[in-house]
ZAKEKE-236367 format. One record per residue (C-alpha): residue in three letters; y, x, z. Coordinates in nm, 2 decimals, padded with zeros to 4 digits, m for minus. Layout:
ATOM type      v      u      w
ATOM  ALA      Y      X      Z
...
END
This chain:
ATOM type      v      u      w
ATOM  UNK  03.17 m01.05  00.71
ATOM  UNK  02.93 m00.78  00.87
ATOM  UNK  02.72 m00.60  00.57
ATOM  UNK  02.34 m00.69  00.52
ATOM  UNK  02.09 m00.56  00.28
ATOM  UNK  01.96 m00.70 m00.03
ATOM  UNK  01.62 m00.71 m00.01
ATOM  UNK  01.34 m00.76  00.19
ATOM  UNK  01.40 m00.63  00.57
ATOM  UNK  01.05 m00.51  00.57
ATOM  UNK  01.07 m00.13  00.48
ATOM  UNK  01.37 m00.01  00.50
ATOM  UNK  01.70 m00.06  00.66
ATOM  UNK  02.05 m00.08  00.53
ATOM  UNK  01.94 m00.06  00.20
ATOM  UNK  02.29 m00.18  00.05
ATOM  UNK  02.19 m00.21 m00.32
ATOM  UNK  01.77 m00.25 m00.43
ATOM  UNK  01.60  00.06 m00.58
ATOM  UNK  01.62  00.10 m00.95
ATOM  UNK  01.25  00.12 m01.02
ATOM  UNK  01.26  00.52 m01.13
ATOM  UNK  01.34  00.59 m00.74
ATOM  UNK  01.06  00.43 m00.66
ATOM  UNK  00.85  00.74 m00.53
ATOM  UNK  00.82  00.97 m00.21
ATOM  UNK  01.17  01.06 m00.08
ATOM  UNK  01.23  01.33  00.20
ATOM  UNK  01.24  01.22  00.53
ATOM  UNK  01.56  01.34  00.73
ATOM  UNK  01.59  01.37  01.15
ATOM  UNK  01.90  01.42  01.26
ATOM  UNK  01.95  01.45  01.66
ATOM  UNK  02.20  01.64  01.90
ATOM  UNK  01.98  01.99  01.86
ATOM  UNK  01.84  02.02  01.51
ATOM  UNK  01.79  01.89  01.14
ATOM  UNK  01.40  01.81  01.06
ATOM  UNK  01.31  01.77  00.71
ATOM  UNK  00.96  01.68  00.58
ATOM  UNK  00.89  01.56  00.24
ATOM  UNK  00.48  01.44  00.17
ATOM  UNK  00.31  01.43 m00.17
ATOM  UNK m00.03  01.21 m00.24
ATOM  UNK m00.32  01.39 m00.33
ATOM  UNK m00.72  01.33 m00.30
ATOM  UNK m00.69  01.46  00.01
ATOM  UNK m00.48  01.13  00.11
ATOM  UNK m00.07  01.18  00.16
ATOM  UNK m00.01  01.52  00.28
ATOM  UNK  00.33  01.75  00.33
ATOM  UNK  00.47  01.89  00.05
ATOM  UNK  00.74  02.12  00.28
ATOM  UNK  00.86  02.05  00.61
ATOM  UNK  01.13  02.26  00.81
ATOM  UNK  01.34  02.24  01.17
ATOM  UNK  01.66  02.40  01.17
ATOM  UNK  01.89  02.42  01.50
ATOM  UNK  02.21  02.32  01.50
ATOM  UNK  02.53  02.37  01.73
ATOM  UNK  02.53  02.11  02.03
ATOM  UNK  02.89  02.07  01.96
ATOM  UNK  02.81  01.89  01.65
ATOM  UNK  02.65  01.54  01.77
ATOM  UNK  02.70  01.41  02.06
ATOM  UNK  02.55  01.06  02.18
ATOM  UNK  02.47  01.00  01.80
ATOM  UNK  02.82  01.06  01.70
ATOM  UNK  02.89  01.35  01.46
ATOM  UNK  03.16  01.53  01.66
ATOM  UNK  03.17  01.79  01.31
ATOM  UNK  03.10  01.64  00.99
ATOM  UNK  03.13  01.93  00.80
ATOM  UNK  02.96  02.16  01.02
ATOM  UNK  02.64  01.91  00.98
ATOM  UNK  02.68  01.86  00.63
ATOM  UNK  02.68  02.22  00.57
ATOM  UNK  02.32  02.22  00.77
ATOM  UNK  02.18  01.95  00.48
ATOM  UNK  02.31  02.17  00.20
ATOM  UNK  02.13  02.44  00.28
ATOM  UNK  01.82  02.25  00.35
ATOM  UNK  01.89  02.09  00.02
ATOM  UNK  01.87  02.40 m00.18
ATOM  UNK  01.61  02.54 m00.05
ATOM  UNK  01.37  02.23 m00.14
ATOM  UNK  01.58  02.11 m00.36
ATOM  UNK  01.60  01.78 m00.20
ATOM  UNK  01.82  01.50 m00.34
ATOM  UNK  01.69  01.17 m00.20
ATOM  UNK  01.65  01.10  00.15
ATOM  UNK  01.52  00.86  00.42
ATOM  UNK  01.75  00.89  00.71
ATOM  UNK  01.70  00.78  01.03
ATOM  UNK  02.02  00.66  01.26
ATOM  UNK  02.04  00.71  01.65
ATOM  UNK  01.90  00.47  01.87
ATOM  UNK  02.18  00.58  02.15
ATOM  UNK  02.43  00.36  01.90
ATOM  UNK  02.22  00.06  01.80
ATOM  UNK  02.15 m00.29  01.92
ATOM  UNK  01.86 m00.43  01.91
ATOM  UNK  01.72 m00.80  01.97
ATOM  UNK  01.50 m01.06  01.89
ATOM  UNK  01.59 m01.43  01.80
ATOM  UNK  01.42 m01.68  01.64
ATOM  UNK  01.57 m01.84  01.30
ATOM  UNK  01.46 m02.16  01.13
ATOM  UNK  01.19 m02.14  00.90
ATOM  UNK  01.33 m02.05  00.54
ATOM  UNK  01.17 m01.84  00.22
ATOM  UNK  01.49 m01.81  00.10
ATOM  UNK  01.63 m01.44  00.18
ATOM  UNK  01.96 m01.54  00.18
ATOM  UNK  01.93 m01.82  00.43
ATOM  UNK  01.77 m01.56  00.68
ATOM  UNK  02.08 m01.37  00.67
ATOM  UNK  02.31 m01.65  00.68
ATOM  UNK  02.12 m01.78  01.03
ATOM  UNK  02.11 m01.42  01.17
ATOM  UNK  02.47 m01.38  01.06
ATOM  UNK  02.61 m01.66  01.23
ATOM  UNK  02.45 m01.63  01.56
ATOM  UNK  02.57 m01.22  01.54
ATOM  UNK  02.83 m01.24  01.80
ATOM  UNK  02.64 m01.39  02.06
ATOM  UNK  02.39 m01.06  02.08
ATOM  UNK  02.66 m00.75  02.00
ATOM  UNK  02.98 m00.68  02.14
ATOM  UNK  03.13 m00.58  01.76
ATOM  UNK  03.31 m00.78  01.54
ATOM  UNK  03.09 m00.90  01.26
ATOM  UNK  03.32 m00.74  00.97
ATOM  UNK  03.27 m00.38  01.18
ATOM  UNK  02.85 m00.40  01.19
ATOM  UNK  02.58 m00.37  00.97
ATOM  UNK  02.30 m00.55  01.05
ATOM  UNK  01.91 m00.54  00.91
ATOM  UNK  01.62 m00.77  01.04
ATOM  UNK  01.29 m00.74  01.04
ATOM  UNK  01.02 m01.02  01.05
ATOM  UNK  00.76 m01.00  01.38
ATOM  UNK  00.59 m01.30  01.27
ATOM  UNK  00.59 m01.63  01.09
ATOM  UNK  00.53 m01.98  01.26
ATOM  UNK  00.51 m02.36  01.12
ATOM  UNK  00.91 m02.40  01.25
ATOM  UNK  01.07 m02.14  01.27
ATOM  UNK  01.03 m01.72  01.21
ATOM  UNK  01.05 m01.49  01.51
ATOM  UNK  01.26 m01.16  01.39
ATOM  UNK  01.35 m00.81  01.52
ATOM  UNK  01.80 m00.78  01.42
ATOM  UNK  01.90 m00.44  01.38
ATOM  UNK  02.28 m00.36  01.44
ATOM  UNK  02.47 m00.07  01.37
ATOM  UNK  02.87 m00.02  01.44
ATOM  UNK  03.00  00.04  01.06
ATOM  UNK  03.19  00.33  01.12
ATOM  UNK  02.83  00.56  01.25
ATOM  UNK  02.68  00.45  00.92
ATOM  UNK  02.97  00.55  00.75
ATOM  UNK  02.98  00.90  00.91
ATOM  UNK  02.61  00.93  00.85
ATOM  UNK  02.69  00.87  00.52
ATOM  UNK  02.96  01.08  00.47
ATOM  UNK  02.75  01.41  00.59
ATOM  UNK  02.49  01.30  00.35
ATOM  UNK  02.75  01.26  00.06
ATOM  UNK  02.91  01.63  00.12
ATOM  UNK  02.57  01.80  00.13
ATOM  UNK  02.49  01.63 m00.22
ATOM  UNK  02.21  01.43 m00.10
ATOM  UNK  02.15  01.04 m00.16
ATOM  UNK  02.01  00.83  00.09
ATOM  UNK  01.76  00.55 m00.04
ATOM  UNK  01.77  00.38  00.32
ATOM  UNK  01.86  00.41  00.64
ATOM  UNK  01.60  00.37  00.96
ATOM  UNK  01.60  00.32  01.32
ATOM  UNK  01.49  00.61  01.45
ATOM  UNK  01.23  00.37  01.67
ATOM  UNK  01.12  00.22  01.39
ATOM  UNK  01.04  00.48  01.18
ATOM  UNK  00.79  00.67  01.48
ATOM  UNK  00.63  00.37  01.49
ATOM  UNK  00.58  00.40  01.10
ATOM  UNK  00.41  00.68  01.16
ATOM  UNK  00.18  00.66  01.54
ATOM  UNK  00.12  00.25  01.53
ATOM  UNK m00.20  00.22  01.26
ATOM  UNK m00.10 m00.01  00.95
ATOM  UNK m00.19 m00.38  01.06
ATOM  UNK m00.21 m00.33  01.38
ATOM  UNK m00.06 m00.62  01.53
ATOM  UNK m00.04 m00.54  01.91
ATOM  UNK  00.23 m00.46  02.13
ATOM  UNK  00.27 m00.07  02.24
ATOM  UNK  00.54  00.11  02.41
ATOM  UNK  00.64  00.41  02.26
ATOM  UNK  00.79  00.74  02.46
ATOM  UNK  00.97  01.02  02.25
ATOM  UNK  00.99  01.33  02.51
ATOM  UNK  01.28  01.50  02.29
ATOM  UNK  01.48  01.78  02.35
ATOM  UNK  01.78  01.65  02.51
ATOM  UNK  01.66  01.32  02.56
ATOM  UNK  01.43  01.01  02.58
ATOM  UNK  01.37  00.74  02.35
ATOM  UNK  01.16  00.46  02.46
ATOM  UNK  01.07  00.16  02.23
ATOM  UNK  00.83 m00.17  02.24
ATOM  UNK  00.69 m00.20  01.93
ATOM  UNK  00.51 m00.57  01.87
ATOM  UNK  00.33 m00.66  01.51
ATOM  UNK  00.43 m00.29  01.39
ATOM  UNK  00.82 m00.37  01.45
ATOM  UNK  01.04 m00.23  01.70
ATOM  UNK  01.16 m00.48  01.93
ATOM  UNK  01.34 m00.32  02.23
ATOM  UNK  01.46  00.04  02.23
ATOM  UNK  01.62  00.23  02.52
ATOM  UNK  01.76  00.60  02.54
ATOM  UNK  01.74  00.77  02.92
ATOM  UNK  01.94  01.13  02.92
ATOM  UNK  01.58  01.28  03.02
ATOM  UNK  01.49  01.58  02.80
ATOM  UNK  01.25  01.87  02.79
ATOM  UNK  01.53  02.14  02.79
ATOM  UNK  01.55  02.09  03.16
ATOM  UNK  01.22  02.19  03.22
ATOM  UNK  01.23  02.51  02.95
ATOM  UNK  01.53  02.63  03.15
ATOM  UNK  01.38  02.52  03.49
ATOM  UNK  01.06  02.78  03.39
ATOM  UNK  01.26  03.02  03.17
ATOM  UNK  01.47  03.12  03.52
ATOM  UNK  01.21  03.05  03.73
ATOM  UNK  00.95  03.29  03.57
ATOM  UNK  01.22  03.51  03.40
ATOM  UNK  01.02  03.44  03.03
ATOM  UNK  01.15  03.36  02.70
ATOM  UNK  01.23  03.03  02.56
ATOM  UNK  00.88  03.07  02.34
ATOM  UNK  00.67  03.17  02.63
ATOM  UNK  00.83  02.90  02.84
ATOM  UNK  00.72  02.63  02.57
ATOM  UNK  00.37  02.82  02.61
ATOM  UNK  00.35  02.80  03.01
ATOM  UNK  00.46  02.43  02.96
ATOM  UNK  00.15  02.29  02.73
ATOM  UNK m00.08  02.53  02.90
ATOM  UNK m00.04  02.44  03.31
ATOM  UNK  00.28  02.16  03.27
ATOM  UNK  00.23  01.94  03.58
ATOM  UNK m00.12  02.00  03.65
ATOM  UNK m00.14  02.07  03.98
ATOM  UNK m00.36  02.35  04.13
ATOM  UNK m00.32  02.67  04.37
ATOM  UNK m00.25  02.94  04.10
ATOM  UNK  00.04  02.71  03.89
ATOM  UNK  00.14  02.52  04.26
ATOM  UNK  00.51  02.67  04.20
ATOM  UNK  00.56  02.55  03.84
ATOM  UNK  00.45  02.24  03.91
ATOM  UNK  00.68  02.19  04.20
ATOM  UNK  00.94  02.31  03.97
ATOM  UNK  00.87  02.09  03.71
ATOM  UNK  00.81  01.73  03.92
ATOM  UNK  01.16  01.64  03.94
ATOM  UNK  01.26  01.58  03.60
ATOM  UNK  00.88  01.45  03.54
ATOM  UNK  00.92  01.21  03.81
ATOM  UNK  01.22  01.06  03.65
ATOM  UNK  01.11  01.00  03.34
ATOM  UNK  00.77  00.82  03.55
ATOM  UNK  01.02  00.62  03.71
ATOM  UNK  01.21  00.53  03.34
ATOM  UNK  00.87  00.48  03.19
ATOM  UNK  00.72  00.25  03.49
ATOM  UNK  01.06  00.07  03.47
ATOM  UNK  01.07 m00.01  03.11
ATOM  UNK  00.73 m00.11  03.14
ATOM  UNK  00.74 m00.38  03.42
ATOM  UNK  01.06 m00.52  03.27
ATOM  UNK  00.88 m00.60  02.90
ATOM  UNK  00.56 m00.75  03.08
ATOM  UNK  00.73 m00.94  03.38
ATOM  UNK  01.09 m01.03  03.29
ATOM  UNK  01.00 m01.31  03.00
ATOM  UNK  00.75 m01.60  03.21
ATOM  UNK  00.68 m01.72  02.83
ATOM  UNK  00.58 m01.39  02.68
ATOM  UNK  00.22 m01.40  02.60
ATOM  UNK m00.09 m01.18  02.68
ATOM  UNK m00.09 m01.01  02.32
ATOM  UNK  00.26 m00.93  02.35
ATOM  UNK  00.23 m00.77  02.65
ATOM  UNK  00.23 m00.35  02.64
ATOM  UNK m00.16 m00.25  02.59
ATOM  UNK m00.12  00.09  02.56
ATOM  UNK  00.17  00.37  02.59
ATOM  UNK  00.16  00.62  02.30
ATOM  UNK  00.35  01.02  02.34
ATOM  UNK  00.54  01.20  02.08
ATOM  UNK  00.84  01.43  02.08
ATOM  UNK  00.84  01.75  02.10
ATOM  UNK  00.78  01.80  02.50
ATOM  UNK  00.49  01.53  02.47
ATOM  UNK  00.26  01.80  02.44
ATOM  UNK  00.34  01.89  02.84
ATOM  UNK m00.01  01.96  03.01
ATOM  UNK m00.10  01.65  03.24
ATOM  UNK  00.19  01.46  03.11
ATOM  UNK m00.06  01.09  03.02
ATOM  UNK m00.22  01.16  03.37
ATOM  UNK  00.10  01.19  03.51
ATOM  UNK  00.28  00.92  03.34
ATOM  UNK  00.01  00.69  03.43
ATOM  UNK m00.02  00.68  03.77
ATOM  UNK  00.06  00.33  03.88
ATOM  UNK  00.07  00.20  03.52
ATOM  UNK m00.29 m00.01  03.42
ATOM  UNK m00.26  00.08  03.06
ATOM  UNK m00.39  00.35  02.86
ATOM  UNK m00.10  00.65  02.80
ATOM  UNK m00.24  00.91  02.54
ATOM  UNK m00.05  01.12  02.29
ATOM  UNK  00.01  01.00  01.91
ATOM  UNK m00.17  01.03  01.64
ATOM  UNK  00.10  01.13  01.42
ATOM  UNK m00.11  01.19  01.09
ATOM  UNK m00.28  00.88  01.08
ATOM  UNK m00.13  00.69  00.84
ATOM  UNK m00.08  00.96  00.62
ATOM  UNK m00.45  01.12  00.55
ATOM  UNK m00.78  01.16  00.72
ATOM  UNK m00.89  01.51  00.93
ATOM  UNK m01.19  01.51  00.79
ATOM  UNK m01.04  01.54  00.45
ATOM  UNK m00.76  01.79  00.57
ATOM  UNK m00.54  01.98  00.84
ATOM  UNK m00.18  01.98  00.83
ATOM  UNK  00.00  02.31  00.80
ATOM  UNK  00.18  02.17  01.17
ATOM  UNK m00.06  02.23  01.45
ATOM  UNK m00.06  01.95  01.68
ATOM  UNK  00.21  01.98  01.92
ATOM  UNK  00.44  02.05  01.58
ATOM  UNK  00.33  01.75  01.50
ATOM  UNK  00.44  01.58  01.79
ATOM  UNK  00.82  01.66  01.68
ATOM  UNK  00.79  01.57  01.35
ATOM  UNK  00.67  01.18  01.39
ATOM  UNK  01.05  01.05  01.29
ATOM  UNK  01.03  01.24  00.99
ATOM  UNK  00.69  01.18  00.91
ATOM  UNK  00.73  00.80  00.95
ATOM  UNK  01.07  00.80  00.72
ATOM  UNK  00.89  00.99  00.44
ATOM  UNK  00.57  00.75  00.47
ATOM  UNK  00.81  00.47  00.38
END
């Protein structure tokens, strides 16, 4: 038998055992990826729920690879310093979208829990190529009809969670749940009740995460090796600058095109064409492929985050040939109000930290 949680899909997934009511308060949110540990923890306040200490630390590539840990004890020695110096102890983790699968099914209509799992269970093997008894497997609920309830199945193969888990468990930390790493950016750029379908784009480091989010639950998720480094190194030995100053030259001219920038722009319109082409794919397969799917399901807007989203003339770019708005996340919004405060992250920080920022709004 594949493992399932034990409560309510909706907030959290793989929680194995429910949380004793004196856990019940803000936990630190933990990104883990192939270049770096991201920690954020938030604290409530007047001023709405705002970070209490928040920290990116690099890591070896050598250590993950394709959401495998290659080096468990290389990574968990990473957390135990993080863990010290805030003095973290529970977590929010989120698990890499490179290893999950993800579908939608519809289940007969049941309030009982345990019935849901039992329908989802059986019909496992038709969606995943993994034995049941080597997955774990979480669902969340897109919406609820007269017959029948439309869900979003999460599986996992057994043996990442377990090595997730094992890093966690040498650095002294204890994970209160587990989270697509899709899901929980959409925790933190989709507005609470919003009940529209968005696509979102996480320009990353080393790579590209792409999920449709429909009713606030992530409902397709795709990973495309496309990643900012490409362009840092493309400017960095173009221009003969820094990594730092190559991040500058990036959000300041990126792939806006005029006479004085014309050869970093050239430069840069390879990669950026490529991830177009992803994007414009991903996008006409959700809205097209499915003759049923309605209107309101549909992609209404695509939403940037990541820590290369802040790339000058990336929406414009992105957009060409797409009729739907692309503008960059808010990342904050669920979290607190600007005209109540301003986060100690300026805004392209901010961009990096939405994972995080959605685990620890949980």
């Amino acid at each position: 038998m594949s493992q399932h949680v034990q409560l309510p899909a909706q907030g959290g997934f793989l929680r194995f055992f429910p949380t004793p009511s004196f856990l019940n308060f803000s936990a630190t949110g933990v990104d883990i990826s192939e270049t770096s540990v991201k920690v954020l923890k938030l604290k409530e306040t007047r001023d709405g729920t705002i970070p209490e200490f928040f920290e990116e630390k690099r890591i070896a590539f050598d250590i993950i690879s394709q959401g495998d840990i290659r080096d468990v004890h290389a990574l968990a020695a990473v957390l135990t310093e993080l863990k010290k110096k805030y003095d973290m102890a529970f977590i929010r983790a989120s698990l890499p979208e490179e290893k999950v699968y993800l579908f939608q099914m519809s289940i007969p209509y049941a309030e009982n829990k345990e019935q849901l799992l039992h329908s989802i269970e059986f019909q496992l093997e038709e969606h995943v190529p993994i034995p049941p008894e080597d997955s774990v497997f979480d669902y969340d609920i897109i919406r609820k009809r007269e017959a029948d309830i439309e869900v979003s199945v999460t599986v996992f193969p057994k043996k990442v969670v377990e090595s997730y888990q094992e890093a966690f468990r040498l650095a002294g930390l204890t994970p209160i749940s587990f989270e697509l790493e899709g899901q929980a950016i959409a925790n933190a750029v989709i507005a609470r009740g919003d009940e529209k379908s968005y696509m979102i784009v996480d320009f990353g480091r080393s790579r590209t995460g792409i999920v449709i989010v429909k009713n606030g639950i992530a409902s397709f998720t795709s990973t495309v090796d496309i990643g900012g480094n490409a362009l840092t190194e493309v400017i960095m030995e173009h221009f003969h600058v820094d990594e730092a100053e190559a991040q500058r030259m990036k959000n300041k001219k990126g792939v806006i095109h005029s006479e004085d920038n014309k050869e970093l722009h050239d430069s840069l319109l390879k990669t950026i064409s490529a991830l177009r082409d992803e994007v414009n794919r991903h996008f006409l397969y959700w809205n097209t492929s499915d003759a049923n799917r309605k209107e309101e399901d549909k992609i209404s807007k695509i939403i940037l985050c990541g820590g290369n989203a802040s790339l000058a003339g990336l929406p414009e770019f992105l957009s060409l040939g797409i009729k739907v708005p692309v503008e960059r996340a808010d990342v904050w919004q669920n979290a607190f109000s600007y005209e109540n405060y301003i986060p100690p992250l300026n805004y392209e920080e901010g961009l990096s930290y939405a994972t995080t920022i959605g685990l620890a709004l949980m």
